[in-house]
PAFIVO-727774 format. One line per field, with one value per residue: residue number from 0; x, y, z negated of N, C-alpha, C, CB in turn. Coordinates in steps of 0.2 Angstrom, whole numbers, plus 5000, padded with zeros to 4 digits. Each point is the difference from the previous one (the first is absolute). Glycine has a CB too. Layout:
REM PAFIVO-727774
drendren: NUM_...
n_x: X_...
n_y: Y_...
n_z: Z_...
ca_x: X_...
ca_y: Y_...
ca_z: Z_...
c_x: X_...
c_y: Y_...
c_z: Z_...
cb_x: X_...
cb_y: Y_...
cb_z: Z_...
REM end
This chain:
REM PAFIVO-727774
drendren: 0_1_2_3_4_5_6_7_8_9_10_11_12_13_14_15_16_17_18_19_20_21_22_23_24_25_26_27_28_29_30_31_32_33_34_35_36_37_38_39_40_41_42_43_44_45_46_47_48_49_50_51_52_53_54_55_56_57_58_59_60_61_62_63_64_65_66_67_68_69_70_71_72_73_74_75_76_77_78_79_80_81_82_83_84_85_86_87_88_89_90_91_92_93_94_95_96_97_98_99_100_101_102_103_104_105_106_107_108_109_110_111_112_113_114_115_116_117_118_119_120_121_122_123_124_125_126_127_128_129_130_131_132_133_134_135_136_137_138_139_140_141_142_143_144_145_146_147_148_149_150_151_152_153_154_155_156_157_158_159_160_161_162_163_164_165_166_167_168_169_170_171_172_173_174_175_176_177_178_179_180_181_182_183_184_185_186_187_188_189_190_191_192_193_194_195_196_197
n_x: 4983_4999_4991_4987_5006_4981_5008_4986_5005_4993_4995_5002_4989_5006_5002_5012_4995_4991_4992_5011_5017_5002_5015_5005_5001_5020_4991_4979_4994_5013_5010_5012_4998_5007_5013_5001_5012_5007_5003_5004_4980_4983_5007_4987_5001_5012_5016_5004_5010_5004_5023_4993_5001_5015_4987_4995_5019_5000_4987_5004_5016_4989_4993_5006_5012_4992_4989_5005_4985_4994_4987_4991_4985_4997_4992_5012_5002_4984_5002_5012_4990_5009_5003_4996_4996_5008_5005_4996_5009_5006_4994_4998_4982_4997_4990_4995_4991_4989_5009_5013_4999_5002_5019_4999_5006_5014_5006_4986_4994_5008_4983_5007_4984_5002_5001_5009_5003_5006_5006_5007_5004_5004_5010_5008_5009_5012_5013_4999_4988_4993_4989_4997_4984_4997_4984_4995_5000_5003_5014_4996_4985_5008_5016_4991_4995_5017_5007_5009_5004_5015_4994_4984_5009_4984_5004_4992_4999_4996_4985_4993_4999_4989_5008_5011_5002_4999_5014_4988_4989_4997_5012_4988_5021_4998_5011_5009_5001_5011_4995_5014_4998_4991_5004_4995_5007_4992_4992_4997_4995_5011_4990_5018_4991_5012_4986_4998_5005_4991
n_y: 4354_5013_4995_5005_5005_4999_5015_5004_5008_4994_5010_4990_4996_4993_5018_4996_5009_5001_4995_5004_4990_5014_5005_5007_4988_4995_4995_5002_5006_5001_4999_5004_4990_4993_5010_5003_4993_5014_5013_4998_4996_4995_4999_5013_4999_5016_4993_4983_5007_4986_4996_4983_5002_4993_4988_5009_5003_4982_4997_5008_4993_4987_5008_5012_4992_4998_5012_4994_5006_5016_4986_5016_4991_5011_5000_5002_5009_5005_5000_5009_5012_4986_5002_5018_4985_4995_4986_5001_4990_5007_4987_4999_5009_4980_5008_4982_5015_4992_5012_4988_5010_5007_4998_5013_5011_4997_4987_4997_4986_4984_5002_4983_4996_4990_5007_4990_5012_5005_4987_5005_5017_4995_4987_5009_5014_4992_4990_4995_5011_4989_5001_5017_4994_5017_5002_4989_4992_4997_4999_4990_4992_4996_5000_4992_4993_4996_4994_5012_4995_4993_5006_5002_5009_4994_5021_4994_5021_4996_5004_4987_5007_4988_4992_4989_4995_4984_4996_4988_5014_4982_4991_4985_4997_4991_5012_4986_5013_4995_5011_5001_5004_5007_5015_5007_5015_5011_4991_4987_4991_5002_4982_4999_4985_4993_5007_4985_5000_4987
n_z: 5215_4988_4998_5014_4982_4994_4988_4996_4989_4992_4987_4987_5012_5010_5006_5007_4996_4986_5010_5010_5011_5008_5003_4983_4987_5000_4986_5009_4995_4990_5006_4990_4989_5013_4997_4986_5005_5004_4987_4989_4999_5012_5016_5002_5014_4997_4998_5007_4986_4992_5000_5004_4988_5004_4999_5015_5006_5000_5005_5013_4997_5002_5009_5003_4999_5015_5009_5016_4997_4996_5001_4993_5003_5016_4989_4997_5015_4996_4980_5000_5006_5009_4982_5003_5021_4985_5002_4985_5006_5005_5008_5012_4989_5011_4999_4999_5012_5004_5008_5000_5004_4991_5009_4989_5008_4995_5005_4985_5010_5010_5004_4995_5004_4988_4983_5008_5008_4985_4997_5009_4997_4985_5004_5010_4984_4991_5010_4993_4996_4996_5011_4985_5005_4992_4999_5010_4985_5013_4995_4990_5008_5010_4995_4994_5012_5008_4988_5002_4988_5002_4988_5001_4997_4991_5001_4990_5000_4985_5015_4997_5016_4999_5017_5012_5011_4984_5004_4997_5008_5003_4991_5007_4998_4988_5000_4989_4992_4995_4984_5015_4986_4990_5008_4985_5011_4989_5015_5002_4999_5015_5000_5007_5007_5003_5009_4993_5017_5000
ca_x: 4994_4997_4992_4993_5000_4993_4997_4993_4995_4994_4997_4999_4996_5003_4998_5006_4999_4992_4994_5000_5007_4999_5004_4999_4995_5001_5000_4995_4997_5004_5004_5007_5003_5004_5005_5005_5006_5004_5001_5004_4994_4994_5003_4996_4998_5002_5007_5003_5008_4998_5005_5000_5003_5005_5002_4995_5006_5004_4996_4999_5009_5003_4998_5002_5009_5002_4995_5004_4991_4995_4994_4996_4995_4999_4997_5005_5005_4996_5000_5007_4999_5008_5006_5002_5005_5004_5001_5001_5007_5006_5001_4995_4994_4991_4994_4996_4995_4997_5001_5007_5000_4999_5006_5002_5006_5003_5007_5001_4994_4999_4991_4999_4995_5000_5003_5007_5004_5005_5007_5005_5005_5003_5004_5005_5001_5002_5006_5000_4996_4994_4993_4995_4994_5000_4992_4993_4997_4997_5007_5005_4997_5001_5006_5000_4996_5002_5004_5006_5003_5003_4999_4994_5000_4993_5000_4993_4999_4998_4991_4995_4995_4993_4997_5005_5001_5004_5004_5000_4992_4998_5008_4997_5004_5002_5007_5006_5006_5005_5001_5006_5001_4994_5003_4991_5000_4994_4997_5001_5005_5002_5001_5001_4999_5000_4996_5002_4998_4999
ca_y: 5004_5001_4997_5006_5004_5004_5002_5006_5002_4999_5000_4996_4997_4998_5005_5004_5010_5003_5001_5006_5001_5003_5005_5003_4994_4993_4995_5002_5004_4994_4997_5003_4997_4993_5002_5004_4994_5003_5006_5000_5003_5004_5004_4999_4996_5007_5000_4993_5001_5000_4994_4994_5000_4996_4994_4998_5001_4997_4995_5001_4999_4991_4998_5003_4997_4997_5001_5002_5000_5002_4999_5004_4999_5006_5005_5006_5005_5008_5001_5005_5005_4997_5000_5008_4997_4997_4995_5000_4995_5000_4994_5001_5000_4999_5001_4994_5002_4998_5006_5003_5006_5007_5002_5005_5002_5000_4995_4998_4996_4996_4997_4994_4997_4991_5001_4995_5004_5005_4994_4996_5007_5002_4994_5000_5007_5001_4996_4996_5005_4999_5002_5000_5001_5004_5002_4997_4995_4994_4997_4996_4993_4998_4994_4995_4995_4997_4999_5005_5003_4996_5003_5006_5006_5002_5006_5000_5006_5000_5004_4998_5004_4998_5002_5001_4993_4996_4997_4992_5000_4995_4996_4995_4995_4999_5004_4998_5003_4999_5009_5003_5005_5003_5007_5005_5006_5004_5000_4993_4993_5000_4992_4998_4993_4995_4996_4991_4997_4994
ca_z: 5002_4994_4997_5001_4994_5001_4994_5001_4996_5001_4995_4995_5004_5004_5007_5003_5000_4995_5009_5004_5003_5007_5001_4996_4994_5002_4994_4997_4993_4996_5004_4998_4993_5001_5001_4995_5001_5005_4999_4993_4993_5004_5009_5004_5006_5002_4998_4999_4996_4992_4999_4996_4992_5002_5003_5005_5004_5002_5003_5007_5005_5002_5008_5005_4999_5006_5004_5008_5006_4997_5005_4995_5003_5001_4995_4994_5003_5000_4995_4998_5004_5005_4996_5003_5005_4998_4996_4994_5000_5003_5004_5007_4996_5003_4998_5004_5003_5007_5007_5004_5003_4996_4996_5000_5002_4993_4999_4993_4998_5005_4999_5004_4999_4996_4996_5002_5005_4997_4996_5004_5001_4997_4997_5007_4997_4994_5000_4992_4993_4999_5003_4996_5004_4997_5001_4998_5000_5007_5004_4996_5001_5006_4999_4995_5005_5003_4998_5002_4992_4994_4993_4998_4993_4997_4994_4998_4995_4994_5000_5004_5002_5001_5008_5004_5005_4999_5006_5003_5003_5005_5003_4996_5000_4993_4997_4995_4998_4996_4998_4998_4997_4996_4997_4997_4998_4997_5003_5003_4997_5007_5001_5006_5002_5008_5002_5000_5005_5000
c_x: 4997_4994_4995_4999_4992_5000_4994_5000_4997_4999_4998_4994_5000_4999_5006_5001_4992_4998_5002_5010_5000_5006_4999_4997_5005_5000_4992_4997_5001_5006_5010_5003_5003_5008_5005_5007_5007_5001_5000_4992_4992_5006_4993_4999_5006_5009_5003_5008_5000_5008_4998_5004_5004_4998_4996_5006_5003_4997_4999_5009_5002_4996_4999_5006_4999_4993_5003_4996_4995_4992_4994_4992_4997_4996_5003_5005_4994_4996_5006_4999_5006_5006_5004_5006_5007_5002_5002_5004_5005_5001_4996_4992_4997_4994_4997_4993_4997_4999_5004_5004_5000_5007_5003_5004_5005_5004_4998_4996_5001_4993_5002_4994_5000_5006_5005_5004_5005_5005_5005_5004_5004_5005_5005_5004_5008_5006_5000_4997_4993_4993_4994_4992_4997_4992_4999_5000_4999_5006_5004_4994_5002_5007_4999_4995_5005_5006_5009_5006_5002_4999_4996_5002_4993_5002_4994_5000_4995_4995_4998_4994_4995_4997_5007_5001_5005_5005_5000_4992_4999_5004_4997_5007_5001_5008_5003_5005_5003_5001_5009_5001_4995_5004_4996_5004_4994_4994_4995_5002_5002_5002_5003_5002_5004_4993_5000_4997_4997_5005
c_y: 5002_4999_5007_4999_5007_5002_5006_5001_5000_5000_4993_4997_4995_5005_5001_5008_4998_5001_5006_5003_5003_5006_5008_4997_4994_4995_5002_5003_4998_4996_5002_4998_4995_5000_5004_4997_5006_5009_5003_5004_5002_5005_5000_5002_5009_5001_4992_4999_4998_4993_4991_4999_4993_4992_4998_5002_4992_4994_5000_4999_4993_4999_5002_4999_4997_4999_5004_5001_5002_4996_5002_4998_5008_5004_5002_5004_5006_5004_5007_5006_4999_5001_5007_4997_5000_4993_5002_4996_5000_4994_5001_4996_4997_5000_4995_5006_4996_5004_5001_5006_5006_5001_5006_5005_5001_4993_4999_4996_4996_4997_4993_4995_4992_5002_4994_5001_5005_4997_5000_5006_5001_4995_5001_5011_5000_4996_4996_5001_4996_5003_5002_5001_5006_5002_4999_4993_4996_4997_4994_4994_4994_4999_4995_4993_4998_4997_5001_5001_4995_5000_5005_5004_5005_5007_5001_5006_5000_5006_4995_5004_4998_4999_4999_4994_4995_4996_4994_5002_4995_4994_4993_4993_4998_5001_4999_5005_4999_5008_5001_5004_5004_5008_5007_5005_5006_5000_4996_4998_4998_4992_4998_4991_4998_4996_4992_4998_4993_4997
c_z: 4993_4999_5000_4992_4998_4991_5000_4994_4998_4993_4996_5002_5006_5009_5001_5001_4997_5006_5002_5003_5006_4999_4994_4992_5002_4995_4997_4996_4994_5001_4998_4995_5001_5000_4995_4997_5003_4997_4994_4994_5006_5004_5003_5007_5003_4998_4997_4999_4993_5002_4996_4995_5002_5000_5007_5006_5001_5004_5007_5003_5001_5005_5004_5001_5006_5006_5007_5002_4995_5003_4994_5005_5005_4996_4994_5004_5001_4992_4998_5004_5003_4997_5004_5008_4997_4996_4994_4999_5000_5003_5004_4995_5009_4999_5004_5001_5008_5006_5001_5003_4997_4998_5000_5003_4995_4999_4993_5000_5008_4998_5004_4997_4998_4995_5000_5005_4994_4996_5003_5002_4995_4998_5005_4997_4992_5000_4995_4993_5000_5002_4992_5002_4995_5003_5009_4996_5006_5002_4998_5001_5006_5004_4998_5004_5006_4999_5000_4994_4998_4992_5003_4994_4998_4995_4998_4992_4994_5004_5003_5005_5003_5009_5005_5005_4996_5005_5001_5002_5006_5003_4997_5001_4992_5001_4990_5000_4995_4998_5001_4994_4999_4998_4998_4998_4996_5004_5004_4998_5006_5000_5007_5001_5005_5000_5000_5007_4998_5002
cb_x: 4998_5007_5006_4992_5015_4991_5012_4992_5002_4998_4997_5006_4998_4999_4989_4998_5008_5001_4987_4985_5005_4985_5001_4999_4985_5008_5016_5002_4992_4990_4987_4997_4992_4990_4994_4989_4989_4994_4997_5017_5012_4988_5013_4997_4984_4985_4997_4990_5004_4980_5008_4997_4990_5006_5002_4985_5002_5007_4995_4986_5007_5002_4997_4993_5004_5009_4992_5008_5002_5008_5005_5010_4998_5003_4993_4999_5010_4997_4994_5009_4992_4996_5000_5000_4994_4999_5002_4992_4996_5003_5003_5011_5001_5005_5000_5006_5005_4996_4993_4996_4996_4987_5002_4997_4994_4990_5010_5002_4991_5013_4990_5013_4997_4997_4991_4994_4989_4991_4993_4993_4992_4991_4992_4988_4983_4989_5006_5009_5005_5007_5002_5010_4999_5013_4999_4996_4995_4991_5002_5008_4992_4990_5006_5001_4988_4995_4989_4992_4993_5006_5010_4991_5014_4995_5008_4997_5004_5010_4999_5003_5007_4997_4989_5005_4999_4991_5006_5010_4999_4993_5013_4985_5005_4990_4996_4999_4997_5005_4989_5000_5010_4994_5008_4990_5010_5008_5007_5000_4994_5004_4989_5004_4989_5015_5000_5000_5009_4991
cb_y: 4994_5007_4990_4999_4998_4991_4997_4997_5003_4994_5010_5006_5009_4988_5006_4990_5007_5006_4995_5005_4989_4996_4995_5008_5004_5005_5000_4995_5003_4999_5001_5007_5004_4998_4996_5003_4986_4989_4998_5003_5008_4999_4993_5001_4989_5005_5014_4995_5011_5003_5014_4995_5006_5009_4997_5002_5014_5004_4999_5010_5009_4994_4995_5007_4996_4995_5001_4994_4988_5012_4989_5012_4989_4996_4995_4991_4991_4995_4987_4990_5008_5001_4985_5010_5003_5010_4995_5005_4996_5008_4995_4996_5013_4996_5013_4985_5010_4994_5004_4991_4993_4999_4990_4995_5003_5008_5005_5010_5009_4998_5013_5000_5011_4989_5006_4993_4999_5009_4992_4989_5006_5007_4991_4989_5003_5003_5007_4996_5014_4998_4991_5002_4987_5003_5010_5007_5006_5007_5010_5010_5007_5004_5007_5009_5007_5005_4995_5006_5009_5001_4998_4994_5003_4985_5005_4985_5005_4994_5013_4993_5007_5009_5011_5007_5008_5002_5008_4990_5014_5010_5010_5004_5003_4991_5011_4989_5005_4987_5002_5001_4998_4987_4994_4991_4996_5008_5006_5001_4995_5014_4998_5013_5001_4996_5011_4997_5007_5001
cb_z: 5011_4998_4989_5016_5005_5013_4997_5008_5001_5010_5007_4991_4995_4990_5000_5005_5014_4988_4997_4989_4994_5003_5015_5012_5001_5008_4996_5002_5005_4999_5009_5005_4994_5006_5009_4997_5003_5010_5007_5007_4987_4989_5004_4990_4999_4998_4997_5007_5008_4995_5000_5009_4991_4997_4987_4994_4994_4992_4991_4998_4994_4990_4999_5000_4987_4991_4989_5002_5007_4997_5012_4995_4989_5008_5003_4989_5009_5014_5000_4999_4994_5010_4998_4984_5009_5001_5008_4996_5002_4992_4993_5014_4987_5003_4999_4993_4993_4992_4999_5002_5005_4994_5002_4993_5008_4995_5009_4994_4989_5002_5001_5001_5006_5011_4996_4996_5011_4999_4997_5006_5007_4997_4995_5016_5005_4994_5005_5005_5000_4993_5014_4994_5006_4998_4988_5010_4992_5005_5001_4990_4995_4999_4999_4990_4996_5004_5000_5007_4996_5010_4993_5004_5004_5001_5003_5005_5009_4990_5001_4991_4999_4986_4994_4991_5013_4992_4999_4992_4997_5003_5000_5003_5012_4997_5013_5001_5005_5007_4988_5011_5004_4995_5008_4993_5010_4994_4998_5005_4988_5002_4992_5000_4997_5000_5005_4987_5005_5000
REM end
């Protein structure tokens, strides 16, 4: 079986996104500096292109290599604007929500409610790859809290943007981590953990 796998983006501060996120804004005001990683330099919301530079490339190809499941949150799907009803993966994608029902058409997106519910799809989905939990903040908290995640991958961008949504905001478990690896590029420093059990 492969390993849940939670990673994010977050400012030297410790935000995820700049205030005011939302559709059309999905990383906030500001927000977009976070991803300069992903886009090889300043992008914007209106034309989001640009190539990763090669170490943040290799960094994303290791851990996509063995990615079989996606589980995202719905505030960032409706942030994304549903990814134009396209998966960006290519892998089976679950959205955790609390309006099941609202399931898309199309087939690119499965809605399910609970975030150990979407786990377990995406784990039964992915086989023996890897499940990766991915935006929101809320989603990933509330893996971690259920103790779903094996490895966290912390990307931490060289801004500070004073405001936003953090992603241990009000997380109160006590959590251990074992560093794997450190990897620093022109954009990022991409910290990767295990989660330590008991």
């Amino acid at each position: 079986m492969g390993k849940v796998i939670a990673g994010i983006t977050m400012s030297v501060d410790g935000y995820v996104t700049g205030p005011d996120d939302g559709p059309g804004c999905g990383l906030g005001v500001g927000g977009e500096r976070l991803h300069y990683w992903v886009f090889g330099g300043p992008w914007s919301y209106d034309e989001p292109r640009g190539e990763m530079e090669p170490v943040d490339a290799g960094w994303m190809e290791k851990g996509m290599r063995d990615m079989g499941a996606v589980v995202g949150g719905r505030a960032t799907y409706e942030a994304s604007g549903h990814w134009g009803d396209e998966n960006p993966w290519d892998v089976p994608f679950f959205i955790v929500t609390h309006r099941p029902e609202e399931q898309p058409d199309g087939g690119a997106f499965t809605f399910i409610e609970g975030v150990r519910e979407a786990v377990a799809a995406a784990r039964d989905a992915a086989g023996d790859r890897n499940v990766h939990v991915m935006g929101g903040a809320d989603v990933i908290r509330q893996a971690l809290d259920a103790d779903l995640v094996d490895e966290l991958s912390i990307i931490v961008a060289p801004v500070v943007l004073g405001a936003g949504k953090r992603l241990f905001e009000g997380f109160t478990r006590d959590l251990e981590l074992e560093q794997l690896g450190v990897t620093q590029s022109r954009f990022a420093t991409f910290i990767d953990y295990r989660v330590k059990r008991d």
